[in-house]
C-alpha atoms as an extended CHARMM CRD file, in Angstrom:
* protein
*
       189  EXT
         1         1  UNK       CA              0.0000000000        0.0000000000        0.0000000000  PROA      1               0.0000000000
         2         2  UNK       CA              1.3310000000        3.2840000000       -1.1260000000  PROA      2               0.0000000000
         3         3  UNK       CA              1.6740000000        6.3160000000        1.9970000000  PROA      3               0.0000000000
         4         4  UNK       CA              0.1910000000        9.5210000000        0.0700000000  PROA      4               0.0000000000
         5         5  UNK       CA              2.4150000000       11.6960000000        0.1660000000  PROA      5               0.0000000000
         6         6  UNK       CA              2.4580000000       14.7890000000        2.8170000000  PROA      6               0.0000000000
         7         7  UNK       CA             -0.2550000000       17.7380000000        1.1980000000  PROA      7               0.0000000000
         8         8  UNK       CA              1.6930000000       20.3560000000        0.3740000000  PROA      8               0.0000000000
         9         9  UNK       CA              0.0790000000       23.4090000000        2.0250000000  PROA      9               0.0000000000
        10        10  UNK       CA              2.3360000000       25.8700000000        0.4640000000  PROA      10              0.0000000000
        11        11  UNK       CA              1.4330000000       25.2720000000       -3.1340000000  PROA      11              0.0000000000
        12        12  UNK       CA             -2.6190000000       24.5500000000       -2.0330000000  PROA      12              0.0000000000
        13        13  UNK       CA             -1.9040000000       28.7610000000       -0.1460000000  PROA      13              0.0000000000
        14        14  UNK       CA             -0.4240000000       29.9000000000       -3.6340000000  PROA      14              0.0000000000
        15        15  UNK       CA             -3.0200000000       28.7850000000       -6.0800000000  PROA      15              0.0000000000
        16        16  UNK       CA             -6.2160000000       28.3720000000       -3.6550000000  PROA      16              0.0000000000
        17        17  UNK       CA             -9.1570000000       29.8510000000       -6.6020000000  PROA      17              0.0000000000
        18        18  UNK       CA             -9.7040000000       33.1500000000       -3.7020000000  PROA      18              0.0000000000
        19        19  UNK       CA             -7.5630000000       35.5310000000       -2.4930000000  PROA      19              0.0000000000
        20        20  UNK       CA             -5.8830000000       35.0170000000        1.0200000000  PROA      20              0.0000000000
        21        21  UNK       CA             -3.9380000000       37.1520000000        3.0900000000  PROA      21              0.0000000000
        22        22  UNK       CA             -2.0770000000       36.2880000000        6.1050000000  PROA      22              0.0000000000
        23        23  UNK       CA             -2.2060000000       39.4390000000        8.5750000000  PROA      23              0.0000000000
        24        24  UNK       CA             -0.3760000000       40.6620000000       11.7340000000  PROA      24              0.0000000000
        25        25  UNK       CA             -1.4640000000       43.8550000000       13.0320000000  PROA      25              0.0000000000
        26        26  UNK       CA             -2.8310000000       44.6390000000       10.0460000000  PROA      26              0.0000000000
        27        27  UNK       CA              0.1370000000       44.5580000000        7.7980000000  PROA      27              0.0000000000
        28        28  UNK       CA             -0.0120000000       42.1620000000        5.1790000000  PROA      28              0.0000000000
        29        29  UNK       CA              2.7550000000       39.0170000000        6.1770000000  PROA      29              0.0000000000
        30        30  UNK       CA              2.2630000000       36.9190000000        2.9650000000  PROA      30              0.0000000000
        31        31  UNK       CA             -0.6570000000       36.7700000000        0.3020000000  PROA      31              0.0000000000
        32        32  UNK       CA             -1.4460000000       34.0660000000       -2.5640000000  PROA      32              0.0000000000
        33        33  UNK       CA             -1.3140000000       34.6340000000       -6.4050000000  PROA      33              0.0000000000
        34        34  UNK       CA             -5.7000000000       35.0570000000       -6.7090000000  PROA      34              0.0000000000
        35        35  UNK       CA             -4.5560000000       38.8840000000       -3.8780000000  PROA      35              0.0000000000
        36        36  UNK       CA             -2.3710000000       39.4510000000       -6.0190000000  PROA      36              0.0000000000
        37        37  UNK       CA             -4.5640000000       39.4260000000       -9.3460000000  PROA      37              0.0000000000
        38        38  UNK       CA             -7.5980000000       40.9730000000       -7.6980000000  PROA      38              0.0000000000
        39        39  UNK       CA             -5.7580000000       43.7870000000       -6.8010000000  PROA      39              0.0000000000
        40        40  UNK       CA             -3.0100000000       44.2790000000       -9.7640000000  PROA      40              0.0000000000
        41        41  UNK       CA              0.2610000000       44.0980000000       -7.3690000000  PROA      41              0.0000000000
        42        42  UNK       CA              3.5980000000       41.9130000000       -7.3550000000  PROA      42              0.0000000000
        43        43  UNK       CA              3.9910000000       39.8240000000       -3.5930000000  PROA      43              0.0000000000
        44        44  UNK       CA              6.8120000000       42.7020000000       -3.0130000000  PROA      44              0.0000000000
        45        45  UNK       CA              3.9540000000       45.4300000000       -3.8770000000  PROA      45              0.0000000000
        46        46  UNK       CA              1.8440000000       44.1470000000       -0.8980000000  PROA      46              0.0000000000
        47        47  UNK       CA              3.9590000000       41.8810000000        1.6520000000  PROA      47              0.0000000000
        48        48  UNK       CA              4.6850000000       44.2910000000        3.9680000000  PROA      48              0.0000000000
        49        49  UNK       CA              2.5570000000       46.9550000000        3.3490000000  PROA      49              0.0000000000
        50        50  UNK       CA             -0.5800000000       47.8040000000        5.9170000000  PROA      50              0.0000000000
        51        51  UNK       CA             -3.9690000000       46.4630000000        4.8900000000  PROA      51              0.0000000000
        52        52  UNK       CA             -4.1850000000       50.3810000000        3.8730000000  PROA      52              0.0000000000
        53        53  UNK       CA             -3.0200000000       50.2990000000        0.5720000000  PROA      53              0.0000000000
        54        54  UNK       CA             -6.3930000000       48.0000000000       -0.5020000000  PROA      54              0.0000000000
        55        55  UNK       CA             -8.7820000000       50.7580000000        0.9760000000  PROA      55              0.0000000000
        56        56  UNK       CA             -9.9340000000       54.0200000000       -1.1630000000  PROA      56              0.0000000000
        57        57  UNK       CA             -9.5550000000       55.9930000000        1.7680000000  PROA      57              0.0000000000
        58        58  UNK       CA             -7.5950000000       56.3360000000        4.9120000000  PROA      58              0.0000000000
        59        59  UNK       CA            -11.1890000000       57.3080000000        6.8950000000  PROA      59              0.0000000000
        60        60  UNK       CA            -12.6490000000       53.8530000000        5.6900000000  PROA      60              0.0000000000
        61        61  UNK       CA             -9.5040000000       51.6730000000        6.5340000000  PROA      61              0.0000000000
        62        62  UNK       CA             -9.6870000000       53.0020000000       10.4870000000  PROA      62              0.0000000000
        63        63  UNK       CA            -13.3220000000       52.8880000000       10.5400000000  PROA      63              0.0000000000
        64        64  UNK       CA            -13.9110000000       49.5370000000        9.1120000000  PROA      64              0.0000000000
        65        65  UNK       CA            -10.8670000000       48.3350000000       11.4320000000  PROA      65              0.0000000000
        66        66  UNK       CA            -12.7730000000       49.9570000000       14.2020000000  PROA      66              0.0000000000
        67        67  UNK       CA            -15.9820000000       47.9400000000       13.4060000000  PROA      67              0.0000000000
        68        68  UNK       CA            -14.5240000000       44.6810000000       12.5520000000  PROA      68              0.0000000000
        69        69  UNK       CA            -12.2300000000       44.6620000000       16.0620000000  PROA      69              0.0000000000
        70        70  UNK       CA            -15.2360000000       43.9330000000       18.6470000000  PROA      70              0.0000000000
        71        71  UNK       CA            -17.0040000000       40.8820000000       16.2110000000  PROA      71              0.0000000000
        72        72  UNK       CA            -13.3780000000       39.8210000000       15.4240000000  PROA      72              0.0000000000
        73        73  UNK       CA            -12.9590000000       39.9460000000       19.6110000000  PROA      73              0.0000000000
        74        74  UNK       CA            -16.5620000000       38.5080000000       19.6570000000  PROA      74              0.0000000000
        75        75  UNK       CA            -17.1430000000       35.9830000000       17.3570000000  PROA      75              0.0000000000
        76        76  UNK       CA            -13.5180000000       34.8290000000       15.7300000000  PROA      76              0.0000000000
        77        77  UNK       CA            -14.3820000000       35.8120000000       12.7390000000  PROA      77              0.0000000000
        78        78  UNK       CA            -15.8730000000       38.9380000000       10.6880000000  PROA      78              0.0000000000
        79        79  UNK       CA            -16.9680000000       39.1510000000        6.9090000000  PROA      79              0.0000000000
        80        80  UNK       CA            -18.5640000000       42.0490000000        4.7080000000  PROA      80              0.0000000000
        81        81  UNK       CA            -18.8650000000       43.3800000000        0.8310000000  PROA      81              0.0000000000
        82        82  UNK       CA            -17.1110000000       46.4700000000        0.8680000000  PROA      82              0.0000000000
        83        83  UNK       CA            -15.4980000000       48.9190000000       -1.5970000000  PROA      83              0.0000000000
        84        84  UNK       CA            -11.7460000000       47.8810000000       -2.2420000000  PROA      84              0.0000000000
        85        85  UNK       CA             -8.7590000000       49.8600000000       -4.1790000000  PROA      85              0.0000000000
        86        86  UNK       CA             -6.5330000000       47.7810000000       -7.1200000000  PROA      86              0.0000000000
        87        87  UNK       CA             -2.7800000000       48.8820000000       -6.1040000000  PROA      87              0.0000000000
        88        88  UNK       CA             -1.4070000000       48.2450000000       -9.5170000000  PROA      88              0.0000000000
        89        89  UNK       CA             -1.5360000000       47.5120000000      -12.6900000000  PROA      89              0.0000000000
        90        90  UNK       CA             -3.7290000000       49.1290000000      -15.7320000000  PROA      90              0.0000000000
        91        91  UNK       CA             -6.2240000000       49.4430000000      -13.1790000000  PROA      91              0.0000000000
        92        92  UNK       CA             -4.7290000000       50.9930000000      -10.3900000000  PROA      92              0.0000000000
        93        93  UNK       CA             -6.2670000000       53.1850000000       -8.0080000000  PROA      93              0.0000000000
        94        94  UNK       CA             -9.5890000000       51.6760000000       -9.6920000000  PROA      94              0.0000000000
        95        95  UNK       CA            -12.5270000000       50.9090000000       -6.8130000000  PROA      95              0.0000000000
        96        96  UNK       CA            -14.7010000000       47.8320000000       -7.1540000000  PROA      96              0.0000000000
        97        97  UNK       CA            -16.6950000000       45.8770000000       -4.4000000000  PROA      97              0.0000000000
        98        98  UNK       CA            -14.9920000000       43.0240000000       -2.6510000000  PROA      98              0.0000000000
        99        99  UNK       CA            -16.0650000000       40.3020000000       -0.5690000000  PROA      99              0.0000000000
       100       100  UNK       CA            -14.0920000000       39.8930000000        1.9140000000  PROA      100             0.0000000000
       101       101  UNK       CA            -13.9830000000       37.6880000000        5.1460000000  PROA      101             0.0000000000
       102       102  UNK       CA            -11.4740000000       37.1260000000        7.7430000000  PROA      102             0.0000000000
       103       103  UNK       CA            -10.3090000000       34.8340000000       10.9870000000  PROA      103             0.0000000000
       104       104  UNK       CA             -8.6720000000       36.0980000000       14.1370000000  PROA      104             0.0000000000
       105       105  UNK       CA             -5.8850000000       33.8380000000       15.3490000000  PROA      105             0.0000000000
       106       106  UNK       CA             -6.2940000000       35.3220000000       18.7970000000  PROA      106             0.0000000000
       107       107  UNK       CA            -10.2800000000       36.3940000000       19.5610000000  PROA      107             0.0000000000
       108       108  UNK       CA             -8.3710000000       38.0890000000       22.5180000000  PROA      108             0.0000000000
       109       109  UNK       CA             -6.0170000000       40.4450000000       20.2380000000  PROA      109             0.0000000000
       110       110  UNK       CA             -8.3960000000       40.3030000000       16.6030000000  PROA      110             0.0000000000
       111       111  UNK       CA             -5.6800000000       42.3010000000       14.8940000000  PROA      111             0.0000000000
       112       112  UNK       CA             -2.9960000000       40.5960000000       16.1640000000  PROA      112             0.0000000000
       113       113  UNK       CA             -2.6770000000       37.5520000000       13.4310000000  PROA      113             0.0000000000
       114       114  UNK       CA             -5.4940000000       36.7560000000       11.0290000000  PROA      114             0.0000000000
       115       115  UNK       CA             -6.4240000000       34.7900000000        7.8570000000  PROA      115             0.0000000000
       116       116  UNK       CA             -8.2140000000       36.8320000000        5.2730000000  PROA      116             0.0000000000
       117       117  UNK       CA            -10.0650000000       35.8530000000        1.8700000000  PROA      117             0.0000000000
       118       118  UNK       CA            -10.3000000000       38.1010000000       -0.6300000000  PROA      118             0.0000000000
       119       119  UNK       CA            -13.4120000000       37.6380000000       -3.4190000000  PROA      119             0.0000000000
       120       120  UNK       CA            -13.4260000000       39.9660000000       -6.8040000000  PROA      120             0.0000000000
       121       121  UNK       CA            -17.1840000000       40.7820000000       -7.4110000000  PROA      121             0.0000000000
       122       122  UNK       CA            -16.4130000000       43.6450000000      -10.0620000000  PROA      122             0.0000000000
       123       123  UNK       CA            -18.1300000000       41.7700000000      -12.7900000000  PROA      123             0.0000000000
       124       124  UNK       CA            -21.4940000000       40.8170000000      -10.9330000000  PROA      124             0.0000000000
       125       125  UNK       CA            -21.6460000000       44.2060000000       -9.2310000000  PROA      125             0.0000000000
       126       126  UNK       CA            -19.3680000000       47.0860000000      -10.8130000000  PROA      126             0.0000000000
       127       127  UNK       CA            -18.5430000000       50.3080000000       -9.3160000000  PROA      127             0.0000000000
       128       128  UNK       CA            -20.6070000000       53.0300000000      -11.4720000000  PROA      128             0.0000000000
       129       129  UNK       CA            -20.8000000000       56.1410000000       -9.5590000000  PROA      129             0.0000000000
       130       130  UNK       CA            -18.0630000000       58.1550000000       -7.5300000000  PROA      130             0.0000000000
       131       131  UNK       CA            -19.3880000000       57.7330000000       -4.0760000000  PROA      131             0.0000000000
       132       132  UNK       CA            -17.8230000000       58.9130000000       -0.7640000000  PROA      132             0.0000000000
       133       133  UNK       CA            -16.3170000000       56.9520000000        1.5260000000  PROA      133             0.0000000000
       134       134  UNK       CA            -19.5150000000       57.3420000000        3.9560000000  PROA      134             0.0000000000
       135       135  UNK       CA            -21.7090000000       56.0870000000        0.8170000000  PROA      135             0.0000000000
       136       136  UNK       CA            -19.6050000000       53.4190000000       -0.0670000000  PROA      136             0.0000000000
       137       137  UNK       CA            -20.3410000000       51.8390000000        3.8310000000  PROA      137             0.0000000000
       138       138  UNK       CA            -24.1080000000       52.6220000000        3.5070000000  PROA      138             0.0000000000
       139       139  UNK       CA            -24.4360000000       51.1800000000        0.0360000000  PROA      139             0.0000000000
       140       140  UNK       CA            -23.0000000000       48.1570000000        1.0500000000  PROA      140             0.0000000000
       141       141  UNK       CA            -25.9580000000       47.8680000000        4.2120000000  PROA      141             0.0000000000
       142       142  UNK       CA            -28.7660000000       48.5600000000        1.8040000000  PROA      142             0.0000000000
       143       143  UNK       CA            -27.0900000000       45.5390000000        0.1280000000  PROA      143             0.0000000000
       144       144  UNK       CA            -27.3590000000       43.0970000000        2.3460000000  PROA      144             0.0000000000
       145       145  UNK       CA            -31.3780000000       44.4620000000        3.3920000000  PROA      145             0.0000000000
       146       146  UNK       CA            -30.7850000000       46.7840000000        6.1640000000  PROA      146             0.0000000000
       147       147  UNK       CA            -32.9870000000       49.6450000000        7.3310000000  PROA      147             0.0000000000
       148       148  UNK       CA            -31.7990000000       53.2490000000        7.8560000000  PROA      148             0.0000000000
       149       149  UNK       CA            -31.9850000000       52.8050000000       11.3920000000  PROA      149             0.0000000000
       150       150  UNK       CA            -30.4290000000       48.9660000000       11.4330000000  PROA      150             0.0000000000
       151       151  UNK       CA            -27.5120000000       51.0930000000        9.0790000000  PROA      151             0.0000000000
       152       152  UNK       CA            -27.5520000000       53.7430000000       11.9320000000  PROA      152             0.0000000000
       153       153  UNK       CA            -26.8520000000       51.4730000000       14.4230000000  PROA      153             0.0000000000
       154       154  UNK       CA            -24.3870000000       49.9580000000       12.5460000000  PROA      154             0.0000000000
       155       155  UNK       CA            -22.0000000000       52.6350000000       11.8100000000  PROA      155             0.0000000000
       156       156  UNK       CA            -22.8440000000       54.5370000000       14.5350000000  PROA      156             0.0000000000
       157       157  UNK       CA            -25.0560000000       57.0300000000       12.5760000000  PROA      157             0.0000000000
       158       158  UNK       CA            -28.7130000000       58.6750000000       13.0860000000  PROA      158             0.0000000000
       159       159  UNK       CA            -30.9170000000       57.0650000000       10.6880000000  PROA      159             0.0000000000
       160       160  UNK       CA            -31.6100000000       60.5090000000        9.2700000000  PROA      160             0.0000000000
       161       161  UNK       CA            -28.1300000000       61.0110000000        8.4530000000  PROA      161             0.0000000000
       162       162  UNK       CA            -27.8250000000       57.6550000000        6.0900000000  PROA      162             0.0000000000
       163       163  UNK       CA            -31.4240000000       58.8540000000        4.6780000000  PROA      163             0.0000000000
       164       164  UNK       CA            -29.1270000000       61.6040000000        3.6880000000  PROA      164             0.0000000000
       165       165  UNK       CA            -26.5640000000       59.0830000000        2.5040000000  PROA      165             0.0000000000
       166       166  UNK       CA            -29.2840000000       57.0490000000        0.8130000000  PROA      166             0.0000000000
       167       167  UNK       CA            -31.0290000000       59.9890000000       -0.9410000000  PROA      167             0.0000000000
       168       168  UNK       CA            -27.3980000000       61.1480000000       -2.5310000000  PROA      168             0.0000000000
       169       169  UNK       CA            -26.7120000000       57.4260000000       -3.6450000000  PROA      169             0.0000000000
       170       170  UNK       CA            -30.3830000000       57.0390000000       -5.4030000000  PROA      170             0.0000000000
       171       171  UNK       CA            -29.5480000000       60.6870000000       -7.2420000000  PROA      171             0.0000000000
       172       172  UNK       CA            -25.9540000000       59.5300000000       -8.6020000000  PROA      172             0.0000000000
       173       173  UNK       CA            -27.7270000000       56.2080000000       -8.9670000000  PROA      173             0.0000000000
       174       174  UNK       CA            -30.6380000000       57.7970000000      -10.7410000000  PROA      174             0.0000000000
       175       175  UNK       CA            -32.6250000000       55.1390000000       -8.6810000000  PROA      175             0.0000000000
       176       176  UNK       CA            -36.4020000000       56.1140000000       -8.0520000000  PROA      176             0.0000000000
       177       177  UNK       CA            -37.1760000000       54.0180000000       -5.2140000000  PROA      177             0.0000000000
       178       178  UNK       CA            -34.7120000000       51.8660000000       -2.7340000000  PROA      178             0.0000000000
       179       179  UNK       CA            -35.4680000000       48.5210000000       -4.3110000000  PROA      179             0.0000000000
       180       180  UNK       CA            -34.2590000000       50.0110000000       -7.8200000000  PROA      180             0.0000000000
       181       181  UNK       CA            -31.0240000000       51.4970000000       -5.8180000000  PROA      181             0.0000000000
       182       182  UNK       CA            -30.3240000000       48.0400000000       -4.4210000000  PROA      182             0.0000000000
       183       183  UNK       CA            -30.8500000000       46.3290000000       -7.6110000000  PROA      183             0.0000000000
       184       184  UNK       CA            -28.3700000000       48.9710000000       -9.6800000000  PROA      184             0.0000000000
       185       185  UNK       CA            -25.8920000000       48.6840000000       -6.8120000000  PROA      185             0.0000000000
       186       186  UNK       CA            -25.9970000000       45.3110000000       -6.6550000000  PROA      186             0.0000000000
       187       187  UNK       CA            -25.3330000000       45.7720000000      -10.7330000000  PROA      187             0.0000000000
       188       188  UNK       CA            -28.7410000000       44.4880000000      -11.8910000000  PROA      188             0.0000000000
       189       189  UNK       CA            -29.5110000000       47.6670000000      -14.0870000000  PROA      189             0.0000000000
């Protein structure tokens, strides 16, 4: 009888079919080939760098790193569509949505080590309207179904101030009611 031979966890990091990203303290330690595709950068483009880099803005990398930290702490683990940034490339500085979903080593320390996954949604759901970094974060709640307020709560807003949000994004989206704004964000239209 033949002993298989060991798996080779290096090679199954490098060409796994999403992006992964080992992190400590929010710097990126090592990422696969699929990170490195996504967001048009060499390995020596991103290993290294702070998770920063990915973001559009500075504002959305400290807020979203201030949101994920107490589910991280919480739960283990933390996942959400959000607006990314390609680094290089033809395409870089280009924004396009991004699932993304990540693992703290320690629930204890969530930014101390972590495991992150990187998925390109750019051709299901394309970026078609310069937004703000405050839009970008309430378009992707009225994506996944939430109401102003359950946005409010969320990011720590009144829920008159993302009915502001929501009223600029249906006006760039030239959306007539919230169901058509979720559908064109969501790239249906």
């Amino acid at each position: 009888m033949d002993i298989p031979a060991a798996p080779d966890y290096r090679l199954a990091f490098q060409l796994a079919p999403v992006g992964l990203i080992l992190s400590r303290e929010r710097h990126i330690v090592d990422c696969n080939e699929r990170v490195c595709e996504i967001f048009g950068a060499a390995p020596d483009q991103l290993i290294g760098q702070s998770f920063r880099i990915l973001y559009p803005s500075a504002d959305e990398y400290e807020r979203i790193g201030a949101r994920m930290a107490p589910i991280l702490n919480r739960e283990g683990v933390y996942a959400d569509n959000r607006v990314m940034k390609r680094v290089g490339g033809a395409q870089a500085g280009q924004a396009f949505w991004c699932h993304v979903t990540g693992r703290a080593i320690d629930r204890a320390a969530p930014h101390a080590a972590g495991i992150w996954t990187f998925e390109d949604l750019s051709a299901q759901r394309p970026v078609t309207a310069a937004l703000t970094p405050r839009e970008r974060e309430v378009a992707a709640h009225l994506t996944r179904g939430l109401t102003s307020k359950e946005i409010g709560r969320a990011l720590s807003l009144s829920h008159r101030t993302v009915e502001v949000h929501r009223a600029r994004l249906m006006r760039k989206y030239q959306a007539s009611t919230a169901a058509e704004l979720v559908q064109k964000l969501m790239g249906g239209l």
